[in-house]
TIKOLMI-405133 format. One record per residue (C-alpha): residue number from 1; y, x, z. Coordinates in nm, 4 decimals. Example, Ala and Ser with C-alpha at 12.3 -4.5 7.8 and 13.67 -1.06 7.14 Angstrom:
2
+-----+----------+----------+----------+
: num :        Y :        X :        Z :
+-----+----------+----------+----------+
:   1 :  -0.4500 :   1.2300 :   0.7800 :
:   2 :  -0.1060 :   1.3670 :   0.7140 :
+-----+----------+----------+----------+
//
This chain:
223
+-----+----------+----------+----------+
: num :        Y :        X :        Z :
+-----+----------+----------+----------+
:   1 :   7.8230 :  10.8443 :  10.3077 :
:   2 :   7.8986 :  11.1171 :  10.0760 :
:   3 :   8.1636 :  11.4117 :   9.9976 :
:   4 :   8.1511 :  11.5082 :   9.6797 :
:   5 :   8.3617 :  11.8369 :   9.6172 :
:   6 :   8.4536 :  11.9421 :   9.1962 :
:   7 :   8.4805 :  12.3067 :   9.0427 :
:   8 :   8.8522 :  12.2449 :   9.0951 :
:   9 :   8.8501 :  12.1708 :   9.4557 :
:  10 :   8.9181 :  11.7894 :   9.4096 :
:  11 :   8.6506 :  11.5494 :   9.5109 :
:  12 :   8.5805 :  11.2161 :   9.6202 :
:  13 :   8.4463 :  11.0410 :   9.9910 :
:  14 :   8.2275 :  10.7418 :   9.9436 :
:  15 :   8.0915 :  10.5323 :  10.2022 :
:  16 :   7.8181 :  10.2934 :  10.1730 :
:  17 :   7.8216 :  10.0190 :  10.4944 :
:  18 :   7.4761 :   9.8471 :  10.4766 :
:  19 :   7.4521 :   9.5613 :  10.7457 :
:  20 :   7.0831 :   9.4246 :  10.7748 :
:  21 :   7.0207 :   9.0540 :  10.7243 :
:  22 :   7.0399 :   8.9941 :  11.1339 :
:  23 :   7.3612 :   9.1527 :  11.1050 :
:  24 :   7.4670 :   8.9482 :  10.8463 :
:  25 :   7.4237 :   8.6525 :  11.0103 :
:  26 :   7.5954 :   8.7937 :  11.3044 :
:  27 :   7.9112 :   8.8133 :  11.1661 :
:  28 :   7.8716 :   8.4700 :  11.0020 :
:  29 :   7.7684 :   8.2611 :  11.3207 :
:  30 :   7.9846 :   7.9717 :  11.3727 :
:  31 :   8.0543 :   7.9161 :  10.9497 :
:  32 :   8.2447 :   8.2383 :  10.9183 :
:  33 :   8.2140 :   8.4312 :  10.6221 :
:  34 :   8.1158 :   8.8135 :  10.5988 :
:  35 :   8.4479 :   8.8513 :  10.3846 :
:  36 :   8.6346 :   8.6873 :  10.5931 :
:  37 :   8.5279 :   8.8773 :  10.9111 :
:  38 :   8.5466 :   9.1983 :  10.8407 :
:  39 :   8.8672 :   9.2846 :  10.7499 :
:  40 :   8.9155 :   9.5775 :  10.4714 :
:  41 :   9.2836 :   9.5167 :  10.4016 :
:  42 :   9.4073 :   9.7721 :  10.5720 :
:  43 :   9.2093 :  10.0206 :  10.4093 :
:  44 :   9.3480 :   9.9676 :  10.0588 :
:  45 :   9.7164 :  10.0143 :  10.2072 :
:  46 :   9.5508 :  10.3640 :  10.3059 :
:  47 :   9.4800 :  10.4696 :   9.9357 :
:  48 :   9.0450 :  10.3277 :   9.9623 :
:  49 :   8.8732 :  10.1601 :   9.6930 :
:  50 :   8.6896 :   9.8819 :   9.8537 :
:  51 :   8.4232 :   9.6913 :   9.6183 :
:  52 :   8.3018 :   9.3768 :   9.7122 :
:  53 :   8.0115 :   9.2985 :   9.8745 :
:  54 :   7.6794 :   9.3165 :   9.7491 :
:  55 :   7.3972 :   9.1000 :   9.9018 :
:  56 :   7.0571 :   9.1561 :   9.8385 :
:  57 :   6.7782 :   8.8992 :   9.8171 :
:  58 :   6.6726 :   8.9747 :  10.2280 :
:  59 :   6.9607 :   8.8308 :  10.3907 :
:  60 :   7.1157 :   9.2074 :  10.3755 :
:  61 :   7.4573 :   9.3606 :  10.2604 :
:  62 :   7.6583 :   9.6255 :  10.1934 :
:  63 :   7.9932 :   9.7467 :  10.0653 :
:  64 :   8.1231 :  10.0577 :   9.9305 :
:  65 :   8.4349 :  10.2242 :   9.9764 :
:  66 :   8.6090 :  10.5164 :   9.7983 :
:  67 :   8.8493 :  10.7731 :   9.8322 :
:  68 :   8.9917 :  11.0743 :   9.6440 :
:  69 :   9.0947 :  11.3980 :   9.7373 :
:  70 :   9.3337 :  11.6538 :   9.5115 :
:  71 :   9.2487 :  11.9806 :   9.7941 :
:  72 :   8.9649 :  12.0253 :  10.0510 :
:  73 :   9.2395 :  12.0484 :  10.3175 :
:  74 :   9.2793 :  11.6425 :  10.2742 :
:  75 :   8.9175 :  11.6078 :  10.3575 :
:  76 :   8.9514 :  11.6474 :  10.7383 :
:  77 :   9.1662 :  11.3640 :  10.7413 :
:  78 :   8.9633 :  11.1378 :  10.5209 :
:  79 :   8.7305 :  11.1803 :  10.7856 :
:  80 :   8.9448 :  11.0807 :  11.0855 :
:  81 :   9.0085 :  10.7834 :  10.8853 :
:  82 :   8.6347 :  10.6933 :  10.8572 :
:  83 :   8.5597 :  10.8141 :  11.2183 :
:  84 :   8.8625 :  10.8653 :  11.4109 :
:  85 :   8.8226 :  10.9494 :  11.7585 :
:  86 :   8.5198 :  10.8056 :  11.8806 :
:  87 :   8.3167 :  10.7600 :  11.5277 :
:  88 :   8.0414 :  10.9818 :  11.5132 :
:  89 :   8.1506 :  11.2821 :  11.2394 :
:  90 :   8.2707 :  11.5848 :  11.3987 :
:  91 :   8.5837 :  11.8496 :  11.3051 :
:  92 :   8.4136 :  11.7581 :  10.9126 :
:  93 :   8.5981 :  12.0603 :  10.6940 :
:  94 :   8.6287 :  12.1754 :  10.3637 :
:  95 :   8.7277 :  12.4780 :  10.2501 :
:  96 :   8.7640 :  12.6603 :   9.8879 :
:  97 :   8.8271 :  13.0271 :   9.7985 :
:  98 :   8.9161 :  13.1590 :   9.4948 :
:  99 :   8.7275 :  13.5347 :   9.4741 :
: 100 :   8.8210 :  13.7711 :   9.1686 :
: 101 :   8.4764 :  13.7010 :   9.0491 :
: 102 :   8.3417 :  13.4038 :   9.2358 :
: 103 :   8.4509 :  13.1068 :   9.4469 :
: 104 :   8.2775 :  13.0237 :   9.7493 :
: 105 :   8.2881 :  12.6763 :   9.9091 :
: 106 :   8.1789 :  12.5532 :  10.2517 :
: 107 :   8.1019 :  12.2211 :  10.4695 :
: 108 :   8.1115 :  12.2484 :  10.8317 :
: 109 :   8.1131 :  11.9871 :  11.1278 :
: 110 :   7.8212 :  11.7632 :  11.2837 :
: 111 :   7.7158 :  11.4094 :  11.2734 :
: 112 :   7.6911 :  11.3220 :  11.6732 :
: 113 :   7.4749 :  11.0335 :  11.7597 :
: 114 :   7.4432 :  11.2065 :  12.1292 :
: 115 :   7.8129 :  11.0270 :  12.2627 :
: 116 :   7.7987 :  10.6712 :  12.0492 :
: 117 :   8.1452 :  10.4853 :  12.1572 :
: 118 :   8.2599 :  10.1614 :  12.0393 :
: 119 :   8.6186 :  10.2409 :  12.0401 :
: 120 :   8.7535 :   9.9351 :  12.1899 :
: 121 :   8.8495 :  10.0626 :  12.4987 :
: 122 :   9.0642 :  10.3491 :  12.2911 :
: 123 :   9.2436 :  10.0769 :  12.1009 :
: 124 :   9.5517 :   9.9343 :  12.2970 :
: 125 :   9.5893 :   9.6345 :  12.0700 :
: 126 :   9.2368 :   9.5432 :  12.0622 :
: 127 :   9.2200 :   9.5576 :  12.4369 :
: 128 :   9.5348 :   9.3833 :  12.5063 :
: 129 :   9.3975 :   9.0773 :  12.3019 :
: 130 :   9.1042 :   9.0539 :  12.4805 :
: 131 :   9.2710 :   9.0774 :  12.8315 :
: 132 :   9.5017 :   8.8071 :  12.7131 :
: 133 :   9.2006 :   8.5828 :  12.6769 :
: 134 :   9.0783 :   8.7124 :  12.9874 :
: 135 :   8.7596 :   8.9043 :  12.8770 :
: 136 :   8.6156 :   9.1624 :  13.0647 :
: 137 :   8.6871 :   9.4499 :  12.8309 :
: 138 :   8.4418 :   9.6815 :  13.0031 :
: 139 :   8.1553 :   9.4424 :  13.0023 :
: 140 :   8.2037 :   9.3551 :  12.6014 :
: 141 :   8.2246 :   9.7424 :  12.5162 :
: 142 :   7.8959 :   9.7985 :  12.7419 :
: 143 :   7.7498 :   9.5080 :  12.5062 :
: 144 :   7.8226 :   9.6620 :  12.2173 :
: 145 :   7.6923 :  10.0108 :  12.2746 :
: 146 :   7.4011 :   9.9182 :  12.3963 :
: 147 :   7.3721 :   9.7418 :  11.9871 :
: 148 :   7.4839 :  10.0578 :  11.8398 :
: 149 :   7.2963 :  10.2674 :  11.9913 :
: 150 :   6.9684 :  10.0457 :  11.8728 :
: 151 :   7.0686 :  10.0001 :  11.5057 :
: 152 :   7.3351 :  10.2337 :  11.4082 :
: 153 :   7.1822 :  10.4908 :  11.1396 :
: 154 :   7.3800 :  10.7599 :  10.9560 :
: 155 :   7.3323 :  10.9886 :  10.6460 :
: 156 :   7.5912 :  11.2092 :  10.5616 :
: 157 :   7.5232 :  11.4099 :  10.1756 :
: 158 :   7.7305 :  11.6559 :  10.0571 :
: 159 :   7.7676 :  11.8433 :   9.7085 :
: 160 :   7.9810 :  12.1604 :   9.6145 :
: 161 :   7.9256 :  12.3348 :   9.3110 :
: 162 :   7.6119 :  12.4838 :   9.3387 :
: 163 :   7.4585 :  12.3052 :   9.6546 :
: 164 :   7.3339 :  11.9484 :   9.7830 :
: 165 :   7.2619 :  11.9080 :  10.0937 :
: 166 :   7.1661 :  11.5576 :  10.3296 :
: 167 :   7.2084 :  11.5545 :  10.6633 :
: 168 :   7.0299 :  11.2604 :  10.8613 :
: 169 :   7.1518 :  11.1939 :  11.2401 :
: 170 :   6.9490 :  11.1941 :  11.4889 :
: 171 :   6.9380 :  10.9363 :  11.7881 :
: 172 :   7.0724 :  11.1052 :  12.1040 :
: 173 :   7.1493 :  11.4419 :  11.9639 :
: 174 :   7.4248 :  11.6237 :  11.7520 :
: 175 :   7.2964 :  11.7124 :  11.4252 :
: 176 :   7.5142 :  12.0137 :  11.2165 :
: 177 :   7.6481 :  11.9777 :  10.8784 :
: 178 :   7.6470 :  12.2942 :  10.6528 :
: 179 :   7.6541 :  12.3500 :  10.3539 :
: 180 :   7.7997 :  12.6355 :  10.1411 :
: 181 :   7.7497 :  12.8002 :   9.7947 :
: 182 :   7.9419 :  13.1082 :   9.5925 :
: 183 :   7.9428 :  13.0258 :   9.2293 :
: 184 :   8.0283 :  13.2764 :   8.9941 :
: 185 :   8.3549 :  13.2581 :   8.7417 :
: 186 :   8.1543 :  13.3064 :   8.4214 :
: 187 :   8.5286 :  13.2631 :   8.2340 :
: 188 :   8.7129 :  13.5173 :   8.4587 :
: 189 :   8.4123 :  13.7974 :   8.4337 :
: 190 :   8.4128 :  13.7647 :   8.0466 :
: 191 :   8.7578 :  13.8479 :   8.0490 :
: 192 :   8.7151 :  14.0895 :   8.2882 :
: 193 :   8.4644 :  14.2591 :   8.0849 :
: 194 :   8.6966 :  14.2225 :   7.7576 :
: 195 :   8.9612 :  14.4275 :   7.9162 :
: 196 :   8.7772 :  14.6711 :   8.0158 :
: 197 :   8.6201 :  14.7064 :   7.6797 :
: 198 :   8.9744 :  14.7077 :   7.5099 :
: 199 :   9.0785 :  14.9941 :   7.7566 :
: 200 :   8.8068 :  15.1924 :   7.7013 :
: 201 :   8.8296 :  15.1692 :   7.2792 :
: 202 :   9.1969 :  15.2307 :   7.3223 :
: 203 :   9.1057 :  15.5888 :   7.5213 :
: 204 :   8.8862 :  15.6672 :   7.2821 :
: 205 :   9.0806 :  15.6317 :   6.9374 :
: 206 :   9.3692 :  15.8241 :   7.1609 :
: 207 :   9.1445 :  16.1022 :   7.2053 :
: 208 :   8.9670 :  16.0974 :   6.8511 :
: 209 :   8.9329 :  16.4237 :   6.6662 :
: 210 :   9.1535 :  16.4658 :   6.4130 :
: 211 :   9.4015 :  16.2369 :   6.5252 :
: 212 :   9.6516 :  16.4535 :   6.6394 :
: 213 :   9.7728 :  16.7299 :   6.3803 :
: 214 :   9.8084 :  17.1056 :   6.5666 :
: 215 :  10.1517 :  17.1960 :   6.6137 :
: 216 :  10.3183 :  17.4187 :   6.3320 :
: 217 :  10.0943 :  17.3117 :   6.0731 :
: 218 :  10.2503 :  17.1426 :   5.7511 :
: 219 :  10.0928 :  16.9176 :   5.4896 :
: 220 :  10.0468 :  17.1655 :   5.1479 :
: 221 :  10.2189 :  17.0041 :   4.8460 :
: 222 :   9.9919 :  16.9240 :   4.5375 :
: 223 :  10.0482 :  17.0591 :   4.2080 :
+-----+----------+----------+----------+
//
């Protein structure tokens, strides 16, 4: 995934799901069809752009989903929506300040790979389905950690004006994300320069020689 932040402070999240061809055929055992099983409706209602999927010539495929943002502050919650509780991205921030000369911008949180959960047990109606049909809840969420933690991979890139940085997770650990730059307002120092430039000319033709005529003198009339 990536979080792509402009001089403005707007910016866009894109996420890139790749599911490998044994994956693939996962979700299609029994005739299904990868559309059809995972469901991406909801995520349009929530303001995502969600291509279709690609497949590639091994069996393999992937989709990509986007999302806008007008401020940093809406990034956080981008990323609960990606993550939310259990996911693995951390308290993922952005921030922007505006400086009289510059404008610094920084990416903090952590891509933790250390405390994989499914989220199933978290999920009231998920788990209320499943006891309905009488399935051990427990027993299915064991089941699909123990996948996760096997074949779930994440890279997390992030660009601000002035940096690009990629952060890789690691298996069983907590990996930081941080990334910051200071860029300076070319615009605003010109400006700033100009002024100063214009107030300085201004004190000197005020204090020009000659410019001022000494008190009780009087222009002679010519002949």
């Amino acid at each position: 995934m990536s979080i792509k932040v402009h001089d403005d402070g707007s910016g866009v999240v894109t996420v890139t799901a790749v599911l490998d061809p044994d994956a693939v055929k996962a979700a299609e055992a029994g005739g299904g069809k990868l559309e059809d099983r995972v469901r991406l409706a909801d995520l349009t209602t929530a303001g995502w752009t969600v291509q279709p999927w690609a497949r590639a010539a091994d069996g393999s495929a992937q989709v990509v989903l986007t999302k806008p943002f007008d401020s940093p502050s809406q990034v956080a919650g981008i990323m609960a929506e990606v993550s939310g509780t259990a996911g693995p991205l951390r308290a993922v921030s952005v921030t922007r300040d505006r400086g009289l000369l510059s404008t610094t911008y920084d990416v903090h949180g952590a891509v933790d790979l250390a405390q994989l959960q499914t989220g199933i047990t978290t999920d009231p109606e998920v788990v209320a389905s499943l006891t309905n049909q009488q399935v051990d809840v427990n027993a299915i969420d064991q089941s699909l950690l123990a996948t996760i933690r096997d074949s779930f991979a994440l890279k997390v890139q992030v660009e601000v004006p002035g940096a690009k940085e990629t952060v890789t997770g690691v298996a069983g650990k907590s990996t930081p994300i941080d990334a910051s730059s200071s860029v300076l307002d070319s615009t605003r120092v010109v400006l700033i320069v100009v002024a100063v430039v214009l107030i300085a000319l201004a004190v000197l033709v005020m204090l020009w020689p000659g410019r001022r005529r000494p008190r009780g003198t009087t222009r002679r009339a010519t002949p």
